[in-house]
C-alpha positions as CSV (number, residue, x, y, z in Angstrom):
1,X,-58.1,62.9,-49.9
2,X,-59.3,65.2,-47.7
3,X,-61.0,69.1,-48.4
4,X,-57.8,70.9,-46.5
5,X,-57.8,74.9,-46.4
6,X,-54.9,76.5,-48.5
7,X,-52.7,79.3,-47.5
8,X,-51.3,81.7,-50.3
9,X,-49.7,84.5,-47.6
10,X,-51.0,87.1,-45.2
11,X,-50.7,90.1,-47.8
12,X,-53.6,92.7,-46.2
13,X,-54.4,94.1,-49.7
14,X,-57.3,92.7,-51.2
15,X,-56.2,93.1,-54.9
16,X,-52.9,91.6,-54.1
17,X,-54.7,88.8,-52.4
18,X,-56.6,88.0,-55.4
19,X,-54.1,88.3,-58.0
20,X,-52.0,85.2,-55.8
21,X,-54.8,83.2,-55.3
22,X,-55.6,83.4,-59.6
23,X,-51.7,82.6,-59.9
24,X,-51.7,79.4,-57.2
25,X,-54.8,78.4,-58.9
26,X,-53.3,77.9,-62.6
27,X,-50.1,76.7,-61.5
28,X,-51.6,74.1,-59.3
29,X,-53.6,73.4,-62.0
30,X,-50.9,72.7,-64.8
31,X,-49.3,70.7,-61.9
32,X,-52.3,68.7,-61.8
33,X,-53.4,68.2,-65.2
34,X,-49.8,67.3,-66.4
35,X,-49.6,65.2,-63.0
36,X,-46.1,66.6,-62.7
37,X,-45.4,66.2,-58.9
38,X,-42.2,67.4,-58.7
39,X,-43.2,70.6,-59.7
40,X,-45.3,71.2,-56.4
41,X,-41.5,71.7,-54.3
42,X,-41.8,75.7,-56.2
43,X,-45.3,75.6,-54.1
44,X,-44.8,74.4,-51.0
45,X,-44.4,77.9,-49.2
46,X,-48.6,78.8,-50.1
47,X,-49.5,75.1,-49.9
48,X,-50.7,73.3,-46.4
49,X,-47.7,70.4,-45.7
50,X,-50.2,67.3,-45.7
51,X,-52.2,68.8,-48.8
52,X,-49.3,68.6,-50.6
53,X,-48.2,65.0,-49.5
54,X,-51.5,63.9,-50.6
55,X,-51.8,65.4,-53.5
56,X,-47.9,64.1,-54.4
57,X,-49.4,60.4,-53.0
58,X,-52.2,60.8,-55.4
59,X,-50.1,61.9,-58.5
60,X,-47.6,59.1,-57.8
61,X,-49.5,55.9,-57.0
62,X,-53.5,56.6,-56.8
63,X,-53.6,58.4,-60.2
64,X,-56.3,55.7,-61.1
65,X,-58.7,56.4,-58.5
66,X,-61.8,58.2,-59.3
67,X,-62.7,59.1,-55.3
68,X,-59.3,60.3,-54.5
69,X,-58.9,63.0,-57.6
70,X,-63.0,63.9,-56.7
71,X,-62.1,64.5,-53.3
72,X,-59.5,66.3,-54.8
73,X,-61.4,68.6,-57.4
74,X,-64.2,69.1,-54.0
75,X,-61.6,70.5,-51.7
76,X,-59.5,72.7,-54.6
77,X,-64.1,73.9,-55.6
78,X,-64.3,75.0,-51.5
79,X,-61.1,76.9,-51.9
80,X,-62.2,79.0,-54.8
81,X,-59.3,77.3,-56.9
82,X,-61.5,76.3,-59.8
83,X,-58.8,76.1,-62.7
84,X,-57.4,73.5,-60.6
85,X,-60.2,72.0,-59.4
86,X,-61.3,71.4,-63.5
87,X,-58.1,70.1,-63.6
88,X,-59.1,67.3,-61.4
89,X,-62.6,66.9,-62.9
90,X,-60.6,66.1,-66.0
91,X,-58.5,63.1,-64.7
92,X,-61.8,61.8,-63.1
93,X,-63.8,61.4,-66.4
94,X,-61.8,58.9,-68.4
95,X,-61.7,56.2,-65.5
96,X,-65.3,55.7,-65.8
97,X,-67.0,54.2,-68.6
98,X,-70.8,54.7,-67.3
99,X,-72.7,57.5,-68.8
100,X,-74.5,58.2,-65.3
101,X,-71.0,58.1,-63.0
102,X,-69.8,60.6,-65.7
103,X,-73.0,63.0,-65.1
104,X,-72.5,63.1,-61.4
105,X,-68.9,64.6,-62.1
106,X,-70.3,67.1,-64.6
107,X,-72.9,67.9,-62.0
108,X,-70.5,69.1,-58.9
109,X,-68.5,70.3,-61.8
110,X,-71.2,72.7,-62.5
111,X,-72.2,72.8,-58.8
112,X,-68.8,75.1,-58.1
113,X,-69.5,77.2,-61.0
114,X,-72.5,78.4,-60.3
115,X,-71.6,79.1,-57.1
116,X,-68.9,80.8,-58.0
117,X,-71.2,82.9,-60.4
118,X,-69.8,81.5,-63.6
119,X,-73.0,81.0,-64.8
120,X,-72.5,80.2,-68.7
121,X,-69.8,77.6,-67.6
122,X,-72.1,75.9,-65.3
123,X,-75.5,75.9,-67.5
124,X,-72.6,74.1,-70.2
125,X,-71.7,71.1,-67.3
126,X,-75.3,70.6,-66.1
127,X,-76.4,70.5,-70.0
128,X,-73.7,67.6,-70.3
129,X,-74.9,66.1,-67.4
130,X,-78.0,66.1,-68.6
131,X,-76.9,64.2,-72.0
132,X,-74.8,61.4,-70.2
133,X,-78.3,60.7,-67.2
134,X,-82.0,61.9,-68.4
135,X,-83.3,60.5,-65.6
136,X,-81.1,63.2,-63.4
137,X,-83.5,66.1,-63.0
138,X,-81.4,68.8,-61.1
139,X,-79.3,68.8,-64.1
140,X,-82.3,69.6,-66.7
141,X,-84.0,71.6,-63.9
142,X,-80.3,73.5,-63.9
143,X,-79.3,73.7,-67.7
144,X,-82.8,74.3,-68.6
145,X,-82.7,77.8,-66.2
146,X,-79.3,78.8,-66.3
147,X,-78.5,77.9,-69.9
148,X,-79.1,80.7,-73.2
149,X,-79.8,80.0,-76.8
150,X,-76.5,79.7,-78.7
151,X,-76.6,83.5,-80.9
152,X,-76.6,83.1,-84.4
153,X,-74.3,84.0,-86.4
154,X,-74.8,87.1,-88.9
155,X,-72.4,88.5,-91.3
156,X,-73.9,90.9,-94.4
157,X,-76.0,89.4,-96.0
158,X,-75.1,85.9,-94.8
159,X,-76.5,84.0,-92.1
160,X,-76.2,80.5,-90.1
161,X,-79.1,79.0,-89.2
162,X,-79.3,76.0,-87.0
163,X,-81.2,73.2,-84.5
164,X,-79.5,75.2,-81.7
165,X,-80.1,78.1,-83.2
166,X,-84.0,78.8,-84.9
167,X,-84.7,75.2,-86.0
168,X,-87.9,76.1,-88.2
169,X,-85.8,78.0,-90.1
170,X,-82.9,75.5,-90.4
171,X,-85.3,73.0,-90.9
172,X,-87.3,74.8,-93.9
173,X,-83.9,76.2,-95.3
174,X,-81.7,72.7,-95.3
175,X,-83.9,69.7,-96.6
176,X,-81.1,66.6,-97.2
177,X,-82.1,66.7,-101.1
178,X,-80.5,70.1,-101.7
179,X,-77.3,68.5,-100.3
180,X,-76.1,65.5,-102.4
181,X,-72.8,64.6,-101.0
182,X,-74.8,64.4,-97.7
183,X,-78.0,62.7,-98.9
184,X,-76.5,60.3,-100.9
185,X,-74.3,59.1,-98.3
186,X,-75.3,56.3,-96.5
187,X,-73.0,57.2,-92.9
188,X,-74.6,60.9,-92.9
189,X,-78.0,60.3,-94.9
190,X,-81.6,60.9,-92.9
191,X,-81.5,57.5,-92.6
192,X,-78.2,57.5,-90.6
193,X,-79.4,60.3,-88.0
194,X,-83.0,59.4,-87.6
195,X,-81.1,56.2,-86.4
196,X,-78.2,57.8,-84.8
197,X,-80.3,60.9,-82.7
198,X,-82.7,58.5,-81.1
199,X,-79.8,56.2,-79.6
200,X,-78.8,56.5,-76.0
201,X,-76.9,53.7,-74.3
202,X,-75.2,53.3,-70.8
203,X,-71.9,54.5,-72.3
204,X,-72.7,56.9,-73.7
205,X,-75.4,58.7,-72.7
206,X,-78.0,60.2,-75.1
207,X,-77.4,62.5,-78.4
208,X,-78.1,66.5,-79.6
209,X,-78.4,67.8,-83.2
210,X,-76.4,70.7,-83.7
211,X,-76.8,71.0,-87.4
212,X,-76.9,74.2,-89.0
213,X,-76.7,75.5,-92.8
214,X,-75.2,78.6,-94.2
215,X,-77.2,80.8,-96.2
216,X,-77.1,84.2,-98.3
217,X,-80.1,86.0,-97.4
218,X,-82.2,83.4,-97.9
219,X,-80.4,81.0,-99.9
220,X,-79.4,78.1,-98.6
221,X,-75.6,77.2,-99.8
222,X,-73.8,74.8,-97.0
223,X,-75.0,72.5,-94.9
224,X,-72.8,70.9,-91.4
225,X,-74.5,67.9,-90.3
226,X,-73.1,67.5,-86.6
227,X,-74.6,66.3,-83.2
228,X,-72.6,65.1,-79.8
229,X,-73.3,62.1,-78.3
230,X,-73.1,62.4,-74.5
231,X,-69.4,63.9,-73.6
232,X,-68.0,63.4,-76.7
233,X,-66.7,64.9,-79.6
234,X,-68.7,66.8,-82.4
235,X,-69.1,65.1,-85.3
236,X,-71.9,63.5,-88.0
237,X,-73.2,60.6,-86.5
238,X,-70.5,58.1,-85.8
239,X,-68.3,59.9,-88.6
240,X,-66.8,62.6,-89.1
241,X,-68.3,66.2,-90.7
242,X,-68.1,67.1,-94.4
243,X,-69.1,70.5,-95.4
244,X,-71.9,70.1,-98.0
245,X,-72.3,72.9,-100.7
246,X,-75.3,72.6,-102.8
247,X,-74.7,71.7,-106.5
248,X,-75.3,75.3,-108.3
249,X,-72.7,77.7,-105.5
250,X,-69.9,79.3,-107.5
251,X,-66.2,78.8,-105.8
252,X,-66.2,82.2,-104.1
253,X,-69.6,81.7,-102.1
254,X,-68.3,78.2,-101.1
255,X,-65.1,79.7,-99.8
256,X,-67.4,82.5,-98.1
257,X,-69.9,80.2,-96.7
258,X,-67.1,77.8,-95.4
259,X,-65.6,80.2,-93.4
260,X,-68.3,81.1,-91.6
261,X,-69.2,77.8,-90.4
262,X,-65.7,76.8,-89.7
263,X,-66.4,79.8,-87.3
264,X,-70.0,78.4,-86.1
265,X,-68.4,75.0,-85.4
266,X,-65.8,76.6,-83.3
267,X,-68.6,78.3,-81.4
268,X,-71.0,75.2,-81.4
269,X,-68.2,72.7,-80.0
270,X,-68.0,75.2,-76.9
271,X,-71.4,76.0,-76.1
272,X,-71.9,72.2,-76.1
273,X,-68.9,71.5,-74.0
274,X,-67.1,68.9,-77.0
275,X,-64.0,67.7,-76.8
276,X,-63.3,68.0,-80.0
277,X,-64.6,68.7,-84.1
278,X,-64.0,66.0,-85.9
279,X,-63.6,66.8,-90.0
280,X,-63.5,65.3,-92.9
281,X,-61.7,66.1,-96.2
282,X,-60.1,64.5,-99.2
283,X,-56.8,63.6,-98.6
284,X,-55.2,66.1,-101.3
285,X,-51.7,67.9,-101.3
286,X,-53.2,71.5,-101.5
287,X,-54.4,74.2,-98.6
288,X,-57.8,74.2,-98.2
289,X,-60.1,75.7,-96.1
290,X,-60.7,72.6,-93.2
291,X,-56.3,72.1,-93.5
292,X,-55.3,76.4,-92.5
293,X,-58.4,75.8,-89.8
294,X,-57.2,72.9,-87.8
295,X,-53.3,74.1,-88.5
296,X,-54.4,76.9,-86.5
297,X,-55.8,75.0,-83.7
298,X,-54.7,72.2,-82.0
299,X,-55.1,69.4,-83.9
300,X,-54.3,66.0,-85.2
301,X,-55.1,63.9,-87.8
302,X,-55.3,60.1,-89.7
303,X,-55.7,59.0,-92.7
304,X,-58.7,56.6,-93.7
305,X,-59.7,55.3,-97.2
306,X,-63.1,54.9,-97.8
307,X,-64.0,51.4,-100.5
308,X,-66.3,50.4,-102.7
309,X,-67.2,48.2,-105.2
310,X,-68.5,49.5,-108.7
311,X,-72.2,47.4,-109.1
312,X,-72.3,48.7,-112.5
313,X,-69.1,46.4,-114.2
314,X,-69.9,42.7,-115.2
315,X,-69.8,39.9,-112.8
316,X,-66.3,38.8,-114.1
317,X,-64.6,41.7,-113.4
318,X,-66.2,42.1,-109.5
319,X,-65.1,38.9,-108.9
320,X,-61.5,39.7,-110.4
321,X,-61.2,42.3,-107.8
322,X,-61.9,40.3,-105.1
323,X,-58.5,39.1,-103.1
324,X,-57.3,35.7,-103.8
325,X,-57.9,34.8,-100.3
326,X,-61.3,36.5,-100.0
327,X,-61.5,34.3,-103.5
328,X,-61.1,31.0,-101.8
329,X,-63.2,32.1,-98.0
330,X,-66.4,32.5,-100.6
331,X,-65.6,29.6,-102.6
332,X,-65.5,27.3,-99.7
333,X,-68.5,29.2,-97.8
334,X,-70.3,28.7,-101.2
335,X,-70.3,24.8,-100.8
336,X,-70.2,24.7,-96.7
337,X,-72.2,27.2,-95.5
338,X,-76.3,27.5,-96.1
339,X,-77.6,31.6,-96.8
340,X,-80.9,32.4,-95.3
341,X,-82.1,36.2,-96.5
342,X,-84.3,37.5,-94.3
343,X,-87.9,37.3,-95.5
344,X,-91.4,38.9,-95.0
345,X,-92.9,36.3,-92.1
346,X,-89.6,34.4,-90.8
347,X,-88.1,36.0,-88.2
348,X,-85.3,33.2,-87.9
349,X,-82.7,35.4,-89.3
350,X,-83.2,38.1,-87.0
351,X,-83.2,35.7,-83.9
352,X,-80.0,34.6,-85.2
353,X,-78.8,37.9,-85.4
354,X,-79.1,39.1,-82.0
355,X,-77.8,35.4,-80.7
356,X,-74.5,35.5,-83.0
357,X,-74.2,39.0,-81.1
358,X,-75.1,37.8,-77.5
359,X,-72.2,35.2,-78.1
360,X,-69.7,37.5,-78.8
361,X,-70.7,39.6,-76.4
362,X,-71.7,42.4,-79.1
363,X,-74.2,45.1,-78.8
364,X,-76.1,45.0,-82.4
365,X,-77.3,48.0,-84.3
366,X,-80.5,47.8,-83.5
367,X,-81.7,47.2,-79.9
368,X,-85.2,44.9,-81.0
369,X,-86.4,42.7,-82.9
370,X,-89.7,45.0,-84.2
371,X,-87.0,48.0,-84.8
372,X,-84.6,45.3,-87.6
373,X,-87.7,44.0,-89.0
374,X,-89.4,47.2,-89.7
375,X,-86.2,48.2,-91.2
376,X,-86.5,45.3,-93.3
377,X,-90.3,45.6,-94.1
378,X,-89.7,49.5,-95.4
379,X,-86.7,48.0,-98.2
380,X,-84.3,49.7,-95.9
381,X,-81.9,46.5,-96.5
382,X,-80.9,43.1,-96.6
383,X,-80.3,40.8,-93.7
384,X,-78.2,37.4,-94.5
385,X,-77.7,34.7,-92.3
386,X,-74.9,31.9,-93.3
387,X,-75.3,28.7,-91.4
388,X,-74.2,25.2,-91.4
389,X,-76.0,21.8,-89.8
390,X,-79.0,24.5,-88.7
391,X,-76.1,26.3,-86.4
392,X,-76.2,30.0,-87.0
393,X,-72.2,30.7,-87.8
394,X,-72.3,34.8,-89.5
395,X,-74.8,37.3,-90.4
396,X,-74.2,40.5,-92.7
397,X,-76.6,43.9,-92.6
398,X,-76.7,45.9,-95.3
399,X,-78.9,49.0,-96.0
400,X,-80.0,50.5,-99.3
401,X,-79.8,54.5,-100.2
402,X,-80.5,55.5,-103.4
403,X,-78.5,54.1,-106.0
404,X,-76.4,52.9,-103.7
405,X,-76.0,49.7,-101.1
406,X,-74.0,49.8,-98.1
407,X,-72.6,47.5,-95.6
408,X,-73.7,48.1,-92.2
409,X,-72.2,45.5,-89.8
410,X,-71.4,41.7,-89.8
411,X,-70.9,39.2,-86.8
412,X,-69.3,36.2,-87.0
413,X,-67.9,32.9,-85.1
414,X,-65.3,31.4,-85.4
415,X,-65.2,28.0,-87.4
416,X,-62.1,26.0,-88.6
417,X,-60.4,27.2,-90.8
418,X,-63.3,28.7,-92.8
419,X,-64.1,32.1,-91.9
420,X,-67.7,32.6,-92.0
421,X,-68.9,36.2,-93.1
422,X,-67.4,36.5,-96.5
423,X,-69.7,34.3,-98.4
424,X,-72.6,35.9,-96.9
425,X,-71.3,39.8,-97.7
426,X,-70.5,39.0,-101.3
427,X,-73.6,37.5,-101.6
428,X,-74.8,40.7,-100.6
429,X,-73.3,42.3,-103.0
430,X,-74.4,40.6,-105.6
431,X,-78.1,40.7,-104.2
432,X,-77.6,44.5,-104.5
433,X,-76.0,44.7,-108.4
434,X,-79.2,42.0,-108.7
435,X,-81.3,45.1,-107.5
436,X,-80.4,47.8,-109.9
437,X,-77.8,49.6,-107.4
438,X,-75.1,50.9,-108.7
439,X,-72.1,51.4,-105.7
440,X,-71.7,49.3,-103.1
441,X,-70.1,50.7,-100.0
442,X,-67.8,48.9,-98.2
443,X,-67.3,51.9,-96.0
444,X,-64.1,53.4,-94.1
445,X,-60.8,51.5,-93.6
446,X,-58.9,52.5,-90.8
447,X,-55.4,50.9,-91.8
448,X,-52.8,53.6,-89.9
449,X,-50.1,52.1,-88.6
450,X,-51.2,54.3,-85.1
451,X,-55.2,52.5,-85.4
452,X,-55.9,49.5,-82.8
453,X,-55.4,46.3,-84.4
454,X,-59.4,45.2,-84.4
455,X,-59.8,48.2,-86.9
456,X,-57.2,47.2,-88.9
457,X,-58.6,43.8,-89.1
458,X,-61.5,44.8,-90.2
459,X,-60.1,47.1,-93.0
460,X,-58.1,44.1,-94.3
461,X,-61.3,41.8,-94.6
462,X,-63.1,44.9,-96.3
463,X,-60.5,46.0,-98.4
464,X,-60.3,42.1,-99.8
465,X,-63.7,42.9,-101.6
466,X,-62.3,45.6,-103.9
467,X,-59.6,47.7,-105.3
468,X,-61.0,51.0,-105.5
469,X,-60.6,53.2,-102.6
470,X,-60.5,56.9,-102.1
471,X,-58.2,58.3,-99.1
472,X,-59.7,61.2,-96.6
473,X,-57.8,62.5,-93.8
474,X,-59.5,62.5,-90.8
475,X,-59.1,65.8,-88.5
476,X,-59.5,66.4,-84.7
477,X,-59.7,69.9,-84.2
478,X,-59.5,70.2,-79.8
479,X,-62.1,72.4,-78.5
480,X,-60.3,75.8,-76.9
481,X,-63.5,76.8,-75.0
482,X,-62.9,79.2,-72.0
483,X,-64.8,77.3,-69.8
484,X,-63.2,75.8,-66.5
């Protein structure tokens, strides 16, 4: 599509002038983002004839061409129509799946704001192009000139310190140990963001800590562990974000404290340009404080369950809990399938991890072979191999916190009629009672009805493991940032 010049009348007053081109801009813009071409007939009168039949040949048949909508979102940027040019920008982003084809939009996203003088919006694109592509340096050379500290947030005697914000002070104030329903949890632990923050992947770019507690003068009583990785959504590693009081807050400085970082959030998610907050909360039937937040937001939800398996009962009554199915896939790996723990000096397990994933065409958890074994080395976990004739057929991860094991990730092939990873993860579990742990988390089970059928799956062979489960809801809370 080509950059064509658009007409919007001959009116000699200036103000006049301005006021139509702000009203063509955000009605062409809801045309575009809705792609609702029959709505252009209302603009023909301001709109240049073979503009319009491209833009109705784009919204019709080409809507799945990247070029053709940047072309687009160029042309509407040189007529000053930047709502609709955003517009644009946004239909461009989900066709492409690299990190780096992703930056470049950001980038002449930003390009047209600056120009335009919209400064704050264009240090936020050229910061998210600088996530997705590190190795692009007009957009660090950009966001690191144009872009200013996020202000904190003061009310009273209450504060909010953050990484964004004064990290000493966030740092000194929020140590993981005053925070138990945070430390103790495997999927937001230190262990889970010193692994999660240094990731970066062609995908998805790389990630930003924009934790933050909530204190009372210099008390320290909430803590929100979130980071974005790349374009994404704000959330606590690859799961959603609790809000973690410490142990000794009475109920009204929780309530206090809560509000003000359900404010902070809202304010985090638009200086870093998320598409959403992503929550977390007990699936209960009362109003609390994360429900009246995302009701008054756009917002959406599912429901998870989150399953363990109590290491602290006898061996009889584990086993009792385990599905009859799940029953027979062990007893049959038991006598058909060889276990090989990883140990201090044979790397053979881990060399059959990363080939189990190469053959399902699986990115593992870890990217080397030195970064799993010093996992391994420090007690971090157990890796266990199940095999059969020498032939690598399923390997389970599992990592220790605390009291309390959890299951990381298993890979598996396909063999007969036998599946292969549940003799090797119930092993695990027993490897982790025979350890002195007391919980072993199976983790979340996504089983709505609305979830893709590989998640489901996976809940089902989880779920087989145990009966107890505890059910969360799982909010989206859609950023409502100004920026265009």
């Amino acid at each position: 599509m080509e950059s064509r010049a658009l007409a919007v009348g001959k009116n000699p007053r200036a103000g006049s002038r301005k006021a139509e081109m702000a009203d063509l801009d955000h009605a062409l813009a809801r045309i575009i983002l809705n792609r609702d071409a029959g709505a252009l007939a209302a603009l023909r009168q301001h709109l240049p004839a073979p503009f319009v039949a491209d833009l109705v040949d784009l919204l019709e048949n080409r809507a799945d061409d990247p070029n053709r909508w940047m072309a687009l979102a160029s042309g509407l940027g040189e007529a000053s129509l930047l709502a609709a040019a955003a517009a644009a920008f946004q239909h461009i982003l989900p066709l492409l799946s690299l990190a780096a084809e992703r930056a470049k939009v950001y980038l002449e996203w930003a390009r047209q704001q600056e120009i335009a003088g919209r400064t704050r919006e264009a240090a936020i694109h050229y910061t998210t192009a600088a996530r997705l592509d590190p190795t692009c340096a007009e957009a660090h050379r950009k966001a690191a000139a144009l872009s200013s500290p996020l202000p904190p947030l003061v009310a009273d005697d209450w504060r909010v310190f953050g990484a964004l914000t004064d990290a000493p002070a966030f740092h000194r104030l929020a140590p993981l140990s005053l925070f138990p329903s945070i430390a103790g949890d495997i999927c937001r632990s230190a262990l889970a963001k010193r692994y999660f923050l240094e990731r970066k992947n062609k995908l998805l770019g790389t990630t930003l800590d924009c934790s933050f507690v909530v204190a009372r003068g210099s008390r320290p009583l909430l803590l929100v562990e979130c980071d974005i990785f790349g374009d994404g959504r704000l959330a606590c590693h690859e799961v959603p974000i609790i809000l973690a009081s410490v142990t000794d807050a009475d109920e009204d400085e929780v309530i206090a404290a809560t509000e003000l970082a359900l404010r902070h959030l809202t304010e985090v998610a638009r200086h870093v340009d998320a598409k959403s907050v992503s929550l977390e909360e007990p699936d209960i039937p009362i109003l609390t404080p994360v429900s009246v937040f995302a009701a008054t937001r756009l917002s959406g939800f599912h429901r998870v369950e989150r399953a363990s398996v109590d290491l602290v009962r006898d061996l009889a009554a584990i086993w009792a809990e385990v599905r009859k199915g799940h029953r027979h896939a062990v007893n049959r790996g038991r006598t058909q399938f060889d276990l090989h723990p990883w140990a201090a000096g044979d790397d053979r397990p881990i060399e059959a991890l990363f080939a189990l994933h190469r053959s399902v065409d699986r990115a593992s958890a870890f990217h080397s072979a030195d970064e799993i074994r010093s996992f391994l080395e420090g007690g971090g976990g157990e890796l266990i191999v199940a095999s059969m004739k020498s032939q690598p057929l399923a390997a389970v991860l599992v990592a220790y916190e605390g009291d309390c094991a959890y299951y990381m990730a298993s890979v598996s092939l396909d063999h007969g009629d036998v599946p292969a990873a549940h003799w090797p993860l119930y092993r695990a579990i027993l490897m982790a009672r025979e350890k002195g742990k007391r919980i072993f988390e199976l983790g979340y089970l996504h089983g709505d009805e609305g979830m893709d059928e590989k998640l489901r799956g996976i809940a089902r062979f989880k779920s087989g493991f145990t009966r107890d489960r505890r059910p969360y809801l799982w909010w989206s809370v859609f950023n409502d940032g100004d920026a265009e």
